[in-house]
N, C-alpha and C positions, 0 to 999 in steps of 0.2 A: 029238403035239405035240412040237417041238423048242424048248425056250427056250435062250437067248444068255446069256452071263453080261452084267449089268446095268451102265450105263453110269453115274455118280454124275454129278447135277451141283450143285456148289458155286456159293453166292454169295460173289462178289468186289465189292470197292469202290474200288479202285484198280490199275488196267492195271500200274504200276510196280512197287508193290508184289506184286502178282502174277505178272509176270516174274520177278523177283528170287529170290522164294520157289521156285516151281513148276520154273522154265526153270534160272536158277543156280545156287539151293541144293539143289535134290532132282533135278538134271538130267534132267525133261521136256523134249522136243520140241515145239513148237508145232507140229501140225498142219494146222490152217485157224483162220481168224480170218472173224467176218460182224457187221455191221452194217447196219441197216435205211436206212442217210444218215448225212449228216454230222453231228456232233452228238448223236450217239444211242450206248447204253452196247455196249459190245464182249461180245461169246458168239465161245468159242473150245475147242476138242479139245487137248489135251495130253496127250503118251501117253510110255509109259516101257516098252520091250518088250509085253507082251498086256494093261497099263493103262492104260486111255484114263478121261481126266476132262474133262469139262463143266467149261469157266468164264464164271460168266456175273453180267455186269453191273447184270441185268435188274430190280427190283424186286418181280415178281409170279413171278419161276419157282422160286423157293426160300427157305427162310431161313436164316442164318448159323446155326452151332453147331453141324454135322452130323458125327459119327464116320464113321470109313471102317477098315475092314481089310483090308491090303492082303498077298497071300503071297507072302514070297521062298522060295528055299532059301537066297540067298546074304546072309543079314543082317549078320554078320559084316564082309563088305568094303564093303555100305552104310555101315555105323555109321560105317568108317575113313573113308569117303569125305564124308561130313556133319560129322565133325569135321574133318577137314582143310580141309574149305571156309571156318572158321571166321565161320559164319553169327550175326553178334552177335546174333540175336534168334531164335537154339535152340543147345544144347549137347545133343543128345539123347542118352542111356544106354540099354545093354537091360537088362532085367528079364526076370527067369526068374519065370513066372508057378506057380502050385500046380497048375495042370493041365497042366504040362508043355511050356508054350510058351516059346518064347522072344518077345521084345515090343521095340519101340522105337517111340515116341510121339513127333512132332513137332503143334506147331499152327502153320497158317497166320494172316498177319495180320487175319484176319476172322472168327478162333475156330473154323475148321474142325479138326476131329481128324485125323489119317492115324495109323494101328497098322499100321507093317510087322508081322508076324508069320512066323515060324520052327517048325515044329514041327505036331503033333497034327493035320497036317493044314490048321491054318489056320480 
């Protein structure tokens, strides 16, 4: 058996607001975008090098509040490049965790967690 590393998928509640956050502030790609018709809530792939996330509009595919850890090596030029974007709604900091990690913790506008992580492996 070959497993893949696993794909997250987040609920979103507003397409703008998840641009903003996802695409401008934490510079994702949007991928592909699908909708079943006109009228109907948007599921879309946004990826950031070998990080792809599910955003999805949907009501029954997820619920909000989910953590995520995500590893760089590079957290350091992250962190510069998040505060510089000066994104009014995160100023995020890293934290040197007890087991050795390094950490920076952003939340999206729907309460999703993302933890860059630095160190121990991850």
């Amino acid at each position: 058996m070959n497993l893949q590393a696993p794909t997250p998928v987040l609920r979103i509640f507003d397409e703008a607001l998840a641009r903003a956050f996802y695409v401008d502030f934490l510079g994702f790609s949007v991928d592909w975008e699908h909708r079943f018709g006109d009228n109907f809530p948007l599921y879309m792939q946004v990826s950031q090098g070998a990080c792809s996330l599910h955003l999805t509009g949907h009501h029954g595919d997820c619920c909000p509040g989910a953590s995520l850890r995500i590893a760089t090596p590079q957290l350091d030029a992250l962190h510069q490049r998040l505060v510089g974007a000066d994104y009014k709604h995160a100023k995020p900091g890293i934290e040197l965790k007890p087991w050795g990690s390094r950490e920076m913790t952003v939340t999206d506008p729907f309460g999703n967690r993302l933890t860059f992580v630095e160190g121990t492996d991850a």
